[in-house]
C-alpha positions as CSV (number, residue, x, y, z in Angstrom):
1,X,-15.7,4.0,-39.6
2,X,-16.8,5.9,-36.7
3,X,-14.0,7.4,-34.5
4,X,-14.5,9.3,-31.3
5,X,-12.8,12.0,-30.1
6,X,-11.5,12.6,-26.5
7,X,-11.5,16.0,-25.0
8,X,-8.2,17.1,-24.5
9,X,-8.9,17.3,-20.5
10,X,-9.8,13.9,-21.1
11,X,-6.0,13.3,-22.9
12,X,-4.4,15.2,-20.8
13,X,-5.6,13.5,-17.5
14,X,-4.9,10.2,-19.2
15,X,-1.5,11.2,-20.1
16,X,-1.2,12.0,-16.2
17,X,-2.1,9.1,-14.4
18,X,-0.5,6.7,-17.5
19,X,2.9,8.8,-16.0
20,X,2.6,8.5,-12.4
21,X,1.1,4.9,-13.0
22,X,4.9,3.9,-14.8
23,X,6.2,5.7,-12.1
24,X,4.9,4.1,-9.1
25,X,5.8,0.7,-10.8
26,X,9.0,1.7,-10.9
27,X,9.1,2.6,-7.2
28,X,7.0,-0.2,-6.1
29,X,9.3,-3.1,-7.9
30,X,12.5,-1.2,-6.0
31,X,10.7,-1.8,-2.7
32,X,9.4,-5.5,-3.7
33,X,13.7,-6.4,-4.0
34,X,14.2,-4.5,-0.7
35,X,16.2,-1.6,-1.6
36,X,15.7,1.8,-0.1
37,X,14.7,4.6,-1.6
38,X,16.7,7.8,-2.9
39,X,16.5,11.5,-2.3
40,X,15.2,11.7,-6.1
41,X,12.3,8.7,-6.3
42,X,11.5,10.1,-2.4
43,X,11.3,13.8,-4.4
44,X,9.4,11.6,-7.1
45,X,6.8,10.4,-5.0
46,X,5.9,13.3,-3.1
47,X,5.6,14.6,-6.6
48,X,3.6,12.1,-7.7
49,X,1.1,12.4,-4.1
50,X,0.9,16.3,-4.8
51,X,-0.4,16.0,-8.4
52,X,-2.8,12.6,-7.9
53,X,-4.3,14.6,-5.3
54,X,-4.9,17.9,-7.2
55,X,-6.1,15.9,-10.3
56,X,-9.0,14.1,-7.9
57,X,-9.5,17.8,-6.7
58,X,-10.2,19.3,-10.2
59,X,-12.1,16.1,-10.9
60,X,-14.9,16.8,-8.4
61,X,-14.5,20.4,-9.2
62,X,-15.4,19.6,-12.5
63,X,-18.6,17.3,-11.6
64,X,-20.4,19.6,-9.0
């Protein structure tokens, strides 16, 4: 059996976006019932927008 290996940039990207993936769900369904958001999943999305947007920076960083 042939296994491949990831690079651990790879990994650690994946691990990343799997997080803030769960998270938005989380954030998303709260909004589908109509409820309002709090000072800490507010914090958490900001969070979230901040390290989406510096992961698609070191992306095309790393492709150019």
């Amino acid at each position: 059996i042939r296994s491949k290996m990831l690079p651990k940039e790879i990994l650690l990207l994946m691990g990343t976006l799997n997080h803030a993936a769960a998270n938005l769900n989380q954030i998303a369904k709260k909004r589908n019932r109509n409820e309002e958001l709090n000072a800490l999943e507010r914090a958490q999305l900001q969070y979230l927008r901040t390290e989406l947007a510096q992961l698609a920076t070191e992306i095309k960083r790393h492709y150019q």
